[in-house]
C-alpha positions as CSV (number, residue, x, y, z in Angstrom):
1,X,85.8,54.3,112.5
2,X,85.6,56.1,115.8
3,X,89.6,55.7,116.3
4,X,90.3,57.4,112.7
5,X,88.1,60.3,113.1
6,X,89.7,60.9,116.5
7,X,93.7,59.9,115.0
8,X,92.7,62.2,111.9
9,X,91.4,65.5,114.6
10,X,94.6,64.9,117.2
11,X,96.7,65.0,114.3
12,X,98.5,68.7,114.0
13,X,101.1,67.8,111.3
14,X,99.0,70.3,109.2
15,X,98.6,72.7,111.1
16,X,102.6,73.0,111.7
17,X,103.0,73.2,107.7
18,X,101.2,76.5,107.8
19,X,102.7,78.3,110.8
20,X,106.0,77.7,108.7
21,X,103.9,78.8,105.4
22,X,102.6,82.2,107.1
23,X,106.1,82.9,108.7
24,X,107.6,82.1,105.4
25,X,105.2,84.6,104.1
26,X,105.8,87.3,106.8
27,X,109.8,87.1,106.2
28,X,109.3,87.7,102.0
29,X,107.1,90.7,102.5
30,X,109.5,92.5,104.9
31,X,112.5,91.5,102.4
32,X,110.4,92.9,99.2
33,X,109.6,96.2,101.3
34,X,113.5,96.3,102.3
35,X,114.4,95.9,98.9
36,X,111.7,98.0,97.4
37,X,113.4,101.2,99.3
38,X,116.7,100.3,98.9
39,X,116.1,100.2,95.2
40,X,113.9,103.9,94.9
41,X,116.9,105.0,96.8
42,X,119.6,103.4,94.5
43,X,117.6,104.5,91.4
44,X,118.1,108.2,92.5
45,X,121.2,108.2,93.3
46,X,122.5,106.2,89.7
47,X,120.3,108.8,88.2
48,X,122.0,111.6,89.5
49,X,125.5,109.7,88.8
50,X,124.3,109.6,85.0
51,X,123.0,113.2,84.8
52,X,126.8,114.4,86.2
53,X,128.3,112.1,83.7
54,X,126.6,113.7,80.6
């Protein structure tokens, strides 16, 4: 019993899965911000393209 409780504590298998979850994490938000400005900005500028075409 000793040897699985020690096996089970030494293993980091887990803790690898959420490094790569949180970076995984960290990489969408930046993209959503990036693509949440690029969009106001786009939205303006399409808006103004429609207002000059009327």
């Amino acid at each position: 019993m000793k040897s699985v409780c020690v096996k089970f504590f030494k293993d980091e298998s887990g803790a690898t899965a959420i490094e790569y979850g949180l970076i995984a994490t960290g990489i969408a938000i930046a993209i959503i911000a990036a693509v949440n400005g690029v969009g106001t900005s786009l939205s303006g500028t399409f808006n103004s393209i429609s207002g000059s075409l009327k």
